[in-house]
C-alpha positions as a LaTeX table, in Angstrom:
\begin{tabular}{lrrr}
\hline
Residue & $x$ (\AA) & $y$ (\AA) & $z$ (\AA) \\
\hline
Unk1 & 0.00 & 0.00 & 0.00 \\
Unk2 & 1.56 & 3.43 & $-1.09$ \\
Unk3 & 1.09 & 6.67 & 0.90 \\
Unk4 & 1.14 & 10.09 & $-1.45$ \\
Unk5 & 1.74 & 13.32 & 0.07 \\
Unk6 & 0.20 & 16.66 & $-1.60$ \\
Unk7 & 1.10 & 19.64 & $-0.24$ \\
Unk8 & $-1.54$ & 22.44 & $-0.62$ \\
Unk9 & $-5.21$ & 22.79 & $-1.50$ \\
Unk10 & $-5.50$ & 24.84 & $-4.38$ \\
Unk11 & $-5.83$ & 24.60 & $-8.10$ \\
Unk12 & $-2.53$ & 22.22 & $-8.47$ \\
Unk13 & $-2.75$ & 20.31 & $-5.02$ \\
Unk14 & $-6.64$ & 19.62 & $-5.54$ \\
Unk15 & $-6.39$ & 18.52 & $-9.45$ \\
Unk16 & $-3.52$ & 16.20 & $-8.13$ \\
Unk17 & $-5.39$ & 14.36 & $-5.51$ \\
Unk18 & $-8.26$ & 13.99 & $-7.30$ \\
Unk19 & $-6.02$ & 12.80 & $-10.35$ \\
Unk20 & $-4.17$ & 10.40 & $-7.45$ \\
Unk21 & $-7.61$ & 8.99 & $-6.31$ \\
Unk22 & $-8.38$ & 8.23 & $-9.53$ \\
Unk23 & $-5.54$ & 6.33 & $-10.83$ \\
Unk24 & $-4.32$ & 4.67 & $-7.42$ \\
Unk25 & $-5.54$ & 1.57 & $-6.07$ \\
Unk26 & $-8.62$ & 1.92 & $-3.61$ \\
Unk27 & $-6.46$ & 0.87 & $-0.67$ \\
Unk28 & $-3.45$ & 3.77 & $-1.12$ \\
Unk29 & $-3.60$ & 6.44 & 0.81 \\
Unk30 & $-3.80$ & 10.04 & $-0.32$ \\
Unk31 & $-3.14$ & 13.14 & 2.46 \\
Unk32 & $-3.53$ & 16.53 & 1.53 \\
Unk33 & $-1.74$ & 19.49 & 3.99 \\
Unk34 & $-2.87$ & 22.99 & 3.47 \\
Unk35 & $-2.68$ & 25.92 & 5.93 \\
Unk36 & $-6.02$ & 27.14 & 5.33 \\
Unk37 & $-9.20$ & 24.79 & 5.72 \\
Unk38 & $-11.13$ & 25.79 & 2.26 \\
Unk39 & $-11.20$ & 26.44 & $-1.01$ \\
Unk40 & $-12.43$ & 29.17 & $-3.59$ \\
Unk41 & $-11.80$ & 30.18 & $-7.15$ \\
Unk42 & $-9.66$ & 33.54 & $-7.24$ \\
Unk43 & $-11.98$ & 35.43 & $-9.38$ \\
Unk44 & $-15.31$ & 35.09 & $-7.18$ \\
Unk45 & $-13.48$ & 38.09 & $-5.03$ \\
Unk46 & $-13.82$ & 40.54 & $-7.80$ \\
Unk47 & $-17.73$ & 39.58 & $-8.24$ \\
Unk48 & $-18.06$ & 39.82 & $-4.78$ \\
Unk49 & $-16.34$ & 43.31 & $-4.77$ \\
Unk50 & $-18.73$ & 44.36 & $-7.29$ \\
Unk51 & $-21.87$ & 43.16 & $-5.92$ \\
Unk52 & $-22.43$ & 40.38 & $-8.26$ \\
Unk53 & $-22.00$ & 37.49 & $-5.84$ \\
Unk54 & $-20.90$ & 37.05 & $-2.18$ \\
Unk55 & $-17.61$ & 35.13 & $-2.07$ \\
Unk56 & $-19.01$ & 32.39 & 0.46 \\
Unk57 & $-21.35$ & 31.46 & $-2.77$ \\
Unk58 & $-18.35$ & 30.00 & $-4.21$ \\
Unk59 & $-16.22$ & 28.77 & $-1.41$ \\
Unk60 & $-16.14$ & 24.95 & $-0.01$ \\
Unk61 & $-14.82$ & 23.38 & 2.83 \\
Unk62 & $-11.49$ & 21.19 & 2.24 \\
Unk63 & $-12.38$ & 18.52 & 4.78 \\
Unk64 & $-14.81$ & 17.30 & 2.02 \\
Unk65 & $-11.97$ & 15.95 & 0.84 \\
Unk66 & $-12.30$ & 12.69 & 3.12 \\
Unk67 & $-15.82$ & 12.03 & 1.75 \\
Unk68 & $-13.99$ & 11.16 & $-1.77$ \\
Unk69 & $-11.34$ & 8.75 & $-0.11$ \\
Unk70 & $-8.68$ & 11.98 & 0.27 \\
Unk71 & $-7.42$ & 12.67 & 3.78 \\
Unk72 & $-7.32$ & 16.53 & 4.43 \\
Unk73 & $-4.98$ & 17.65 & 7.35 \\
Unk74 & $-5.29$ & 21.62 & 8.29 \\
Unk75 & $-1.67$ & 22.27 & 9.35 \\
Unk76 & 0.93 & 24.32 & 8.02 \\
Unk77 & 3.97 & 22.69 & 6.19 \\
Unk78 & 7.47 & 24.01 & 8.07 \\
Unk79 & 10.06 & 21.70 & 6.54 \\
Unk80 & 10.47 & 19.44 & 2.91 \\
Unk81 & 13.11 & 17.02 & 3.02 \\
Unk82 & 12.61 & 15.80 & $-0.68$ \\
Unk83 & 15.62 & 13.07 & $-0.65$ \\
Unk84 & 13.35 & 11.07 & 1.85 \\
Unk85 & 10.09 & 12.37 & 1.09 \\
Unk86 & 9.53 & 13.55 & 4.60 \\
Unk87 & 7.45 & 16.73 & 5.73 \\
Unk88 & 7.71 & 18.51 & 8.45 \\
Unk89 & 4.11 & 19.95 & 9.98 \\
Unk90 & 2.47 & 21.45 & 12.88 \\
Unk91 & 0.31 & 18.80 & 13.26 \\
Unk92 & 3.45 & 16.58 & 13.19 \\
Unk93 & 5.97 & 14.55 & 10.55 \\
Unk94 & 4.94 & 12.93 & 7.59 \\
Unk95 & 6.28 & 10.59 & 5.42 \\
Unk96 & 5.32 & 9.34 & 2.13 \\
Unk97 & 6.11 & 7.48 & $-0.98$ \\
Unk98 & 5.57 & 10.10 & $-3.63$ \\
Unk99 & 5.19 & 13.49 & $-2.70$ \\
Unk100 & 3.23 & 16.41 & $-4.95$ \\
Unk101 & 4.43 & 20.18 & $-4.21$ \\
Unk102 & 1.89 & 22.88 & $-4.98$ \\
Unk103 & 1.74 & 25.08 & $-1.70$ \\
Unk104 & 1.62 & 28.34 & $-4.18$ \\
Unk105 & 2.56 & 31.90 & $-3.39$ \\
Unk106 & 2.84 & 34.36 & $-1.33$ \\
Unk107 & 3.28 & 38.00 & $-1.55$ \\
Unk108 & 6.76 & 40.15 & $-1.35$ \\
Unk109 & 7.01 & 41.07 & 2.40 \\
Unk110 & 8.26 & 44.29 & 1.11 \\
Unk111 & 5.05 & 45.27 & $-0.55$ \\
Unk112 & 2.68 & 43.70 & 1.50 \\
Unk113 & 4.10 & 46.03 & 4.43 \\
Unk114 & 3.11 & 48.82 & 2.46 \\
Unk115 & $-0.76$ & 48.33 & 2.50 \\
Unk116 & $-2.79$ & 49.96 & 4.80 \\
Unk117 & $-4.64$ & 53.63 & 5.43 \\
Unk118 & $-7.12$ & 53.07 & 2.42 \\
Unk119 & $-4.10$ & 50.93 & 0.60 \\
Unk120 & $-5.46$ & 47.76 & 0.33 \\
Unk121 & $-4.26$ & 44.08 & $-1.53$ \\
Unk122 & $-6.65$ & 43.69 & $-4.31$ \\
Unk123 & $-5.49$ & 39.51 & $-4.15$ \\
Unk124 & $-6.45$ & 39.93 & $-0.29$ \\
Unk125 & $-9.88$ & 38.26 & $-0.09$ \\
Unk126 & $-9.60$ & 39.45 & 3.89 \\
Unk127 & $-9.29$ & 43.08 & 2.80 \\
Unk128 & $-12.71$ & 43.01 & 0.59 \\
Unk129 & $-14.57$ & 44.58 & 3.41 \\
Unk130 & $-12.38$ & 47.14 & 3.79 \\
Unk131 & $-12.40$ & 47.88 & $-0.02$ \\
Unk132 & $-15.79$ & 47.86 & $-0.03$ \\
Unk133 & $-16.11$ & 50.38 & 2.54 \\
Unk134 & $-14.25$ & 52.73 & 1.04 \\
Unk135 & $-15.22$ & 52.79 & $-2.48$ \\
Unk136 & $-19.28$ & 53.15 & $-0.74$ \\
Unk137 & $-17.72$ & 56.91 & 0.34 \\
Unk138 & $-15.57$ & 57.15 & $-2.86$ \\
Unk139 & $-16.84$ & 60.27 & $-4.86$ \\
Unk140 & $-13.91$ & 62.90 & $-5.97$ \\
Unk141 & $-10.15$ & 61.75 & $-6.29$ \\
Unk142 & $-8.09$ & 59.14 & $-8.19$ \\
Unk143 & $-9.06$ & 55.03 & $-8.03$ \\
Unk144 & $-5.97$ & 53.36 & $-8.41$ \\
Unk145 & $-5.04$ & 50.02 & $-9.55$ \\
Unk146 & $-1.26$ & 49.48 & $-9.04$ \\
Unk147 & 0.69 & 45.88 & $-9.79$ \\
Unk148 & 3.50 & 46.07 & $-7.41$ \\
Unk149 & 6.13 & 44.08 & $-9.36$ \\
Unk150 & 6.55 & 41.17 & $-11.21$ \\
Unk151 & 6.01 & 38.29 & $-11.39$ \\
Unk152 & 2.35 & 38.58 & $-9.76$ \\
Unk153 & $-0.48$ & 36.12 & $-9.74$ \\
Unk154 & $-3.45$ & 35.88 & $-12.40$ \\
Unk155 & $-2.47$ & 38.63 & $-15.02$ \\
Unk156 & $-4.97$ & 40.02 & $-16.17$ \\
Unk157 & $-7.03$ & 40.37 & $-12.83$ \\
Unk158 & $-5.71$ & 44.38 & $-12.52$ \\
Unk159 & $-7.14$ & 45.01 & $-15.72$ \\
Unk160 & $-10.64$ & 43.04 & $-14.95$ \\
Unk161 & $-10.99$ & 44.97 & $-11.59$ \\
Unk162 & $-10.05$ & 48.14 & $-13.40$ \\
Unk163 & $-13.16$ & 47.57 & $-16.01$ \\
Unk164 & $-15.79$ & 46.64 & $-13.78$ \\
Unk165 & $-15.05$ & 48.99 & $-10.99$ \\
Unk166 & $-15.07$ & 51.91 & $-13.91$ \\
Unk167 & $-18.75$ & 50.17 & $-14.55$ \\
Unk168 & $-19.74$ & 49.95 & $-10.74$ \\
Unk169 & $-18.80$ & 53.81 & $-10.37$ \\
Unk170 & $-20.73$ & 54.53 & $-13.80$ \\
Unk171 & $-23.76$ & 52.57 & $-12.81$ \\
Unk172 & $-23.96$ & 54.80 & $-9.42$ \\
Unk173 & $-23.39$ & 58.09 & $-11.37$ \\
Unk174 & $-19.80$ & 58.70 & $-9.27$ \\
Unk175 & $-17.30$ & 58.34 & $-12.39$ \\
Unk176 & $-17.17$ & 62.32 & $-13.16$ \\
Unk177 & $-15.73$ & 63.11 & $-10.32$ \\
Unk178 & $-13.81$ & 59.88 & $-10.29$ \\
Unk179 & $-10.19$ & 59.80 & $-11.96$ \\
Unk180 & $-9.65$ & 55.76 & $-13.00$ \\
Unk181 & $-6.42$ & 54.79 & $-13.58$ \\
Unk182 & $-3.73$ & 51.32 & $-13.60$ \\
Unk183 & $-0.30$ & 51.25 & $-13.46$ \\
Unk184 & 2.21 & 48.07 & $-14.46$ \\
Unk185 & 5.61 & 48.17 & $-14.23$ \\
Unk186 & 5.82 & 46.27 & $-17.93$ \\
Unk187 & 5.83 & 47.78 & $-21.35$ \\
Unk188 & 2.51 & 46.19 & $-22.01$ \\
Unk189 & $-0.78$ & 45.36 & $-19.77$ \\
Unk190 & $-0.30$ & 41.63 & $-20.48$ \\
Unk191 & 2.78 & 40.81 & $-22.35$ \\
Unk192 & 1.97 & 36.68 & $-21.97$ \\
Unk193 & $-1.19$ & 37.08 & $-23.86$ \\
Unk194 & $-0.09$ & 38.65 & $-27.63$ \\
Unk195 & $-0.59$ & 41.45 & $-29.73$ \\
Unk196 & $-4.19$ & 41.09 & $-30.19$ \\
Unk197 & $-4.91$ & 40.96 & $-26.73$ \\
Unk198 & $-2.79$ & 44.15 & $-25.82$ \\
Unk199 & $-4.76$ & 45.55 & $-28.52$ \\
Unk200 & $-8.03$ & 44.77 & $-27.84$ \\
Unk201 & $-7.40$ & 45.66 & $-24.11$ \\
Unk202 & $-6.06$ & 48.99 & $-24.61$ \\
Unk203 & $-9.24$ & 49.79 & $-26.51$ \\
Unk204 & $-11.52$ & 48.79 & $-23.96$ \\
Unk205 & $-9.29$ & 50.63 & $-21.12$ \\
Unk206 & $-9.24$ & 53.47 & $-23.48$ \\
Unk207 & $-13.12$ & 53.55 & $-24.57$ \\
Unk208 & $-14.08$ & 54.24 & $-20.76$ \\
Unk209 & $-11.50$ & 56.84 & $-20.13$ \\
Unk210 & $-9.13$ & 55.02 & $-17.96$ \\
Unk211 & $-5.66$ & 56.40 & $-17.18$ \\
Unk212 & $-3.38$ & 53.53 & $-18.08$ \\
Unk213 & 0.35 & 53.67 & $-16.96$ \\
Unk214 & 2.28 & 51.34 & $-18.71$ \\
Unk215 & 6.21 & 50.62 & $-17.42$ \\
Unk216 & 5.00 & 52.58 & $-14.40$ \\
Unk217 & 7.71 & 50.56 & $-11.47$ \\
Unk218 & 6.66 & 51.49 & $-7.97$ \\
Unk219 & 9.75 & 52.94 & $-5.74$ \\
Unk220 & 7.02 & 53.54 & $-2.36$ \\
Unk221 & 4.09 & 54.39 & $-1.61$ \\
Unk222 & 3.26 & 57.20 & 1.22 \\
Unk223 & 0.31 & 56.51 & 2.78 \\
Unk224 & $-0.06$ & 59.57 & 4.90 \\
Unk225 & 0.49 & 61.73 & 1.26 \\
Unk226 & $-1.78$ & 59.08 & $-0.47$ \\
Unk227 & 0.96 & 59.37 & $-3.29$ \\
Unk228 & 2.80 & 56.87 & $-5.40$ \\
Unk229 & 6.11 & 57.54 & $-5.95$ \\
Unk230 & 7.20 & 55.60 & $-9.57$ \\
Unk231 & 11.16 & 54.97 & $-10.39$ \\
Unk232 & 11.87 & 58.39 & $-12.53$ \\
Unk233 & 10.52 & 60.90 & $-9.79$ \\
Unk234 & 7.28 & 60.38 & $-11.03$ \\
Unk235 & 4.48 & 60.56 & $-8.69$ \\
Unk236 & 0.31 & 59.76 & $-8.59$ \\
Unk237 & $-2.00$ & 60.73 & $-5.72$ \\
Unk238 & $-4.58$ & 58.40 & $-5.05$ \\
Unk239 & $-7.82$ & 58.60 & $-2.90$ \\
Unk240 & $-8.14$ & 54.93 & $-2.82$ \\
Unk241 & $-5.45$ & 52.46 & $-3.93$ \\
Unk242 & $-6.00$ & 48.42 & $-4.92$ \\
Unk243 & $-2.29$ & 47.43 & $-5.08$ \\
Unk244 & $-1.46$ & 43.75 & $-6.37$ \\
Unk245 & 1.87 & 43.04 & $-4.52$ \\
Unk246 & 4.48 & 40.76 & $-7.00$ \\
Unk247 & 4.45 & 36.87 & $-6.08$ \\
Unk248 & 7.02 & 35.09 & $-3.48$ \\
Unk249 & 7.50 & 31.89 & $-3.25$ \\
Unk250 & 6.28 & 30.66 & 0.66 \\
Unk251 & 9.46 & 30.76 & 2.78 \\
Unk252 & 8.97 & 26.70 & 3.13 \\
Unk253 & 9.85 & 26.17 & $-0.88$ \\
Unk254 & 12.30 & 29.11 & $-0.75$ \\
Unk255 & 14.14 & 27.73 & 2.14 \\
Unk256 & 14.03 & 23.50 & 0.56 \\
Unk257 & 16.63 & 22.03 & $-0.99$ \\
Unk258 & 13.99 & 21.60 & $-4.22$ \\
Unk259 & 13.99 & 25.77 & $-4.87$ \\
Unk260 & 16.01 & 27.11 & $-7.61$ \\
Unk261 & 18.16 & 30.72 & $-7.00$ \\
Unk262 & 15.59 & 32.43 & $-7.26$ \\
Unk263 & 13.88 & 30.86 & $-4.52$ \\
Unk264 & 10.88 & 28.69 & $-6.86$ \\
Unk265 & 11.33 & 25.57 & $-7.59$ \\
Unk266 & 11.94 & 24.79 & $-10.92$ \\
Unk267 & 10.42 & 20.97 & $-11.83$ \\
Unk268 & 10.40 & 19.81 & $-15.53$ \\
Unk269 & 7.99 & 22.13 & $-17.63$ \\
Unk270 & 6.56 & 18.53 & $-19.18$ \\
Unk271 & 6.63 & 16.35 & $-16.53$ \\
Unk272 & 6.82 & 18.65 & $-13.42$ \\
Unk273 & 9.24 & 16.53 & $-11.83$ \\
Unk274 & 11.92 & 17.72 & $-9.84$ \\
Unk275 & 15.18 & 16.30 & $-9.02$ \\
Unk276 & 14.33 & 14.24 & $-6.34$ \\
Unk277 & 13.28 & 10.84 & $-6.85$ \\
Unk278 & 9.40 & 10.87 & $-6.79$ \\
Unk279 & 8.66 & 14.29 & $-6.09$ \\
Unk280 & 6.73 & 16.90 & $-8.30$ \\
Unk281 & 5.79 & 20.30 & $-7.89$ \\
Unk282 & 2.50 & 22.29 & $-9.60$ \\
Unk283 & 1.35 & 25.68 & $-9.80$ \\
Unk284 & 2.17 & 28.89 & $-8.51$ \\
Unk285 & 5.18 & 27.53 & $-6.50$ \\
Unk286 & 6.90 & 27.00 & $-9.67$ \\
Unk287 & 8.46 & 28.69 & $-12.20$ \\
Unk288 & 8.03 & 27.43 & $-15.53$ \\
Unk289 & 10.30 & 29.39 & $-17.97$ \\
Unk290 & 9.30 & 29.92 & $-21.52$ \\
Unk291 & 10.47 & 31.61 & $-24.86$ \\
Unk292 & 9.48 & 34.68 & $-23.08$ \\
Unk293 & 8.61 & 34.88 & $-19.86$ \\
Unk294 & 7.22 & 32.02 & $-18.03$ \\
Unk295 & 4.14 & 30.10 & $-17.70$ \\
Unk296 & 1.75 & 32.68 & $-16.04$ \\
Unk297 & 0.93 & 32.18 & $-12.50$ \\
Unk298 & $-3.17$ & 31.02 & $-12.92$ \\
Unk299 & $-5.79$ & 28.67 & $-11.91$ \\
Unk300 & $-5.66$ & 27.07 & $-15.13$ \\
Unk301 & $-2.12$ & 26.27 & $-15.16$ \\
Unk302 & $-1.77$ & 24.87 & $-11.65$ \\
Unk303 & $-4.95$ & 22.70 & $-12.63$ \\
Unk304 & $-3.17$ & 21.34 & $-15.18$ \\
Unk305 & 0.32 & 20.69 & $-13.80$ \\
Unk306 & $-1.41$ & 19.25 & $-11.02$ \\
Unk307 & $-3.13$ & 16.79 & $-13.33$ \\
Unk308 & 0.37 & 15.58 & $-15.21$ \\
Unk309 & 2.21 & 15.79 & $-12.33$ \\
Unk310 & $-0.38$ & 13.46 & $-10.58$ \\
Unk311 & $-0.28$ & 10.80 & $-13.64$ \\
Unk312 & 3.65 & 10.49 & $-13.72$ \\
Unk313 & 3.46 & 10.32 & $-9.80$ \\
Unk314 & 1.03 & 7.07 & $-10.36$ \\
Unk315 & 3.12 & 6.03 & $-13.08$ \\
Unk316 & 6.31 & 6.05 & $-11.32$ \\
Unk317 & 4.25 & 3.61 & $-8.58$ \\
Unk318 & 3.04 & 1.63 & $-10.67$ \\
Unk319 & 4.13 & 2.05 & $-14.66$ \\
Unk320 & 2.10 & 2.69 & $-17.34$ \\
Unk321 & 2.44 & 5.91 & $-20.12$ \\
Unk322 & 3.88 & 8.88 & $-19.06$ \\
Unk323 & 1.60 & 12.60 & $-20.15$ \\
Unk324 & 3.53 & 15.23 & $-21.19$ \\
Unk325 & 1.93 & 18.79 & $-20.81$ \\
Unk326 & 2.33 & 20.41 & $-24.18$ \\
Unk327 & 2.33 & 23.96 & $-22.79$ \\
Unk328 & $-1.34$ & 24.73 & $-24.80$ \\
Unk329 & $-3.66$ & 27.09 & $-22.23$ \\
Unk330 & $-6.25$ & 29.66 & $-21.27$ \\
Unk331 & $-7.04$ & 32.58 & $-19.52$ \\
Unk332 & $-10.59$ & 34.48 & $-18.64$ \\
Unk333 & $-10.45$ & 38.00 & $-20.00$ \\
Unk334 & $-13.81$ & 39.42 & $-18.03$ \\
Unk335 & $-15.07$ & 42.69 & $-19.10$ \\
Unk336 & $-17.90$ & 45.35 & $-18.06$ \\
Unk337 & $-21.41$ & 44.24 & $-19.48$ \\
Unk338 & $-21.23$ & 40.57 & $-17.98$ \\
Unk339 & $-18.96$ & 39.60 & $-21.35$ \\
Unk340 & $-15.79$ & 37.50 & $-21.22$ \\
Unk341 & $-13.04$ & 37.44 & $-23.62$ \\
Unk342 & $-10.52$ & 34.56 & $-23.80$ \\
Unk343 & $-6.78$ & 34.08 & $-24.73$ \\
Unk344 & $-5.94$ & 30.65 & $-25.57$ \\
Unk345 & $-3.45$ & 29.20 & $-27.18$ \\
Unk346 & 0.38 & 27.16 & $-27.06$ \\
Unk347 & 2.62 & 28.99 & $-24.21$ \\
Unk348 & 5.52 & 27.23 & $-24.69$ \\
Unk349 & 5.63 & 28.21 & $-28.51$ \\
Unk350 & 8.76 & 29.88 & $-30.36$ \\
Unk351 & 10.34 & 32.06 & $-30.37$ \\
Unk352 & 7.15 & 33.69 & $-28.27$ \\
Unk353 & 3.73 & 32.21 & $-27.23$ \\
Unk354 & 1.58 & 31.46 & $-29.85$ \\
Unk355 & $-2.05$ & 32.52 & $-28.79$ \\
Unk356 & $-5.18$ & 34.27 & $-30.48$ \\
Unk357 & $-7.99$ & 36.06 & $-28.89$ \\
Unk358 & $-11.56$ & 34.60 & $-29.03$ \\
Unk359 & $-13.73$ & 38.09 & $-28.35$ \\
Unk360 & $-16.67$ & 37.94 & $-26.21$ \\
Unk361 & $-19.83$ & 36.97 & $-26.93$ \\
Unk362 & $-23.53$ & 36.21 & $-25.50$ \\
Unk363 & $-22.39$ & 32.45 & $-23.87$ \\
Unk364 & $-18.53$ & 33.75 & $-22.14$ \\
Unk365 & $-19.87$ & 34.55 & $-18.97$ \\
Unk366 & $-21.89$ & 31.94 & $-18.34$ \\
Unk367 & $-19.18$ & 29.65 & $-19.57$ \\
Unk368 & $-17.12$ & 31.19 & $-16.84$ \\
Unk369 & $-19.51$ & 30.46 & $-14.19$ \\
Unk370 & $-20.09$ & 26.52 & $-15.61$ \\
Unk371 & $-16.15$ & 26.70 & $-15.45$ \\
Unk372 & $-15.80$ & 27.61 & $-11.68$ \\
Unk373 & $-19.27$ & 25.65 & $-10.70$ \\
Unk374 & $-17.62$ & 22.41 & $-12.90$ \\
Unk375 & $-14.36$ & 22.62 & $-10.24$ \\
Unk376 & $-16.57$ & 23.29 & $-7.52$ \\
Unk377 & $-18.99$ & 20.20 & $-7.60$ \\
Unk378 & $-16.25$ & 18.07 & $-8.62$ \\
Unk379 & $-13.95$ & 18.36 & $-6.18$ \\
Unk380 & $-15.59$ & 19.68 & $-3.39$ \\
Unk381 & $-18.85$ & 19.11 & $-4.01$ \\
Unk382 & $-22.27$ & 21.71 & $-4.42$ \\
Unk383 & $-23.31$ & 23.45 & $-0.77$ \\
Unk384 & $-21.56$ & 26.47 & $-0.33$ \\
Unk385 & $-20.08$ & 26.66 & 3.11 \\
Unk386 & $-21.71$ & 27.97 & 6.23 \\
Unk387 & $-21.13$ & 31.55 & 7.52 \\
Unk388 & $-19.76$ & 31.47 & 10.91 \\
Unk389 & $-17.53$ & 33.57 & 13.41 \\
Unk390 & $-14.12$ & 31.76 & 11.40 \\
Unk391 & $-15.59$ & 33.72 & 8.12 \\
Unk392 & $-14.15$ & 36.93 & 10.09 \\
Unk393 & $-10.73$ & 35.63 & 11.06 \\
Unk394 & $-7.95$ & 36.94 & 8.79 \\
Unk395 & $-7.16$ & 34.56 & 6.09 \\
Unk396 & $-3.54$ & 33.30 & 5.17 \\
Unk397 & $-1.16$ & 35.23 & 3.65 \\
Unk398 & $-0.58$ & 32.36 & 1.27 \\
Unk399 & $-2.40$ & 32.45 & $-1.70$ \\
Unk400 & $-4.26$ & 29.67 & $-3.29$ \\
Unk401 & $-3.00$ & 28.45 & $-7.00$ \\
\hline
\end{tabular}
């Protein structure tokens, strides 16, 4: 009887038990670790900003997990010995005979420090009430949406909560005396996704009157001021700032002997193995390097590493074919009006990624929802959970793939 370890219970760690369940014997055990005790889809916080949807619509409790044959174990994960496949945890040591890695990120201490006094972490879904707060007395000044640094998780989530806040202040009658504006410290708003996309999202930005600052990097931000200070001199004043700090690996995978220099761990971009003997890693505790860039840091992604890393985890127990993940991918472009836009394509292409741009049209949002409800249900099953006292605690500075 094998024992398999996964480590986190997001996007990657949940598509790799569930892949695990399904391909190991009845009899193997499967034990996921995560810090926090459920589950959402990262989007659902900007519908829930917006007044589309509370976020406890769309969030499930992990310990569902033991109802489909998967131990869950709420502890946090202090140590990864990869040569033996041994885990240190609050709740104690574990040891297994394959091991998955997908604890995903965590913000840049540096920038994280910097958010507070009507600053607030856009990613944060503990600082929504806070946001929401202040944009119900938000009538004069400058809204802005600032990425931090690079890399940073889900990119085009700045530009989505950009658009539909612009439509939350225009449906209330408060844009006039409103200044909209996003800043990104690259050349383009979303370099991973092509021309077309660039395009097509400059002229949306640009049809609503949105300031958009374009290799804008932050140097600091003075809260007391309310002001932005950009590397040039450059400064902004804001009345109400949504900052998306850059992406850190957790201190757990920066401090293993499976992270790279740069403090992710690096597994095979086909496989997702790493160096140690039956160990993988998935999602956004990985860097995946491409022509480019690298693999962007989404849902989508870790699902799918998960997945392959899952099947040559099962295969290296047992035998059988080894998947290879071909680098081919998605992301959810949402835009005001309820419409979704979609770039999809091969990100491991060359010289550069070779994706198009499907444009919106009447079904994209509700294949959206069918694409967060289809996770949901299947891995966690249908019943929202159930408001309580916890629902108020501050959540995890990790972030979930």
């Amino acid at each position: 009887m094998a024992h398999v370890l996964v480590l986190g219970g997001g996007f990657g760690g949940l598509a790799a038990a569930h892949e695990l369940r399904r391909r190991l014997p009845p009899g193997d055990d499967i034990t996921v670790v995560a810090t926090s005790d459920r589950f959402f889809v990262g989007f659902a916080k900007l519908w829930d900003l917006v007044g589309f949807r509370p976020l406890l619509d769309g969030v499930r409790p992990l310990e569902r997990l033991d109802e489909r044959g998967i131990r869950f174990v709420r502890a946090e994960v202090t140590a990864i010995d990869p040569a033996t496949r041994t885990v240190q945890t609050t709740a104690g040591t574990l040891t297994a005979d394959g091991l998955v890695v997908a604890l995903g990120a965590t913000y840049q201490p540096a920038h994280a420090a910097q958010l507070h006094q009507d600053a607030y972490n856009l990613y944060h879904a503990d600082a929504l009430p806070g946001i929401r707060a202040a944009l119900s007395e938000l009538t004069s000044g400058r809204l802005l949406v600032c990425v931090l640094g690079t890399p940073y998780l889900c990119p085009p989530a700045p530009f989505e909560a950009t658009l539909l806040l612009d439509e939350w202040l225009r449906a209330r009658g408060r844009r006039a005396g409103v200044d909209v504006a996003v800043s990104t410290p690259a050349q383009l708003t979303l370099p991973v996704a092509g021309d077309d996309a660039n395009r097509y999202l400059a002229g949306e930005l640009k049809a609503r009157d949105i300031t958009v600052l374009t290799d804008h990097a932050v140097e600091s931000i003075d809260p007391d001021a309310r002001q932005v200070r950009f590397r040039g001199g450059q400064t902004h004043e804001w009345e109400l700032l949504l900052a998306v700090p850059a992406a850190a690996p957790p201190p757990v995978v920066a401090e293993s002997p499976l992270a790279g220099s740069d403090g992710w761990i690096e597994p095979d971009r086909h496989t997702f193995a790493t160096d140690a003997d039956r160990v993988y890693a998935a999602g956004d505790c990985t860097l995946i390097r491409t022509a480019t860039a690298q693999l962007p840091k989404a849902g989508v992604f870790a699902e799918a590493a998960g997945r392959i890393a899952a099947a040559n985890l099962a295969t290296d127990l047992y035998g059988g074919d080894r998947p290879t993940f071909d680098g081919y991918g998605y992301c959810f472009l949402e835009l005001p009006g309820q419409r979704v836009a979609t770039v999809t394509g091969d990100f491991y292409a060359e010289p550069e990624p070779a994706v198009r741009l499907a444009l919106p049209d009447d079904a994209s949002f509700r294949a959206k929802q069918q694409w967060e409800q289809d996770r949901l249900t299947a891995w966690l099953g249908t019943d929202p959970i159930r408001p309580s006292s916890a629902d108020h605690e501050q959540e995890s500075t990790y972030v979930a793939d």
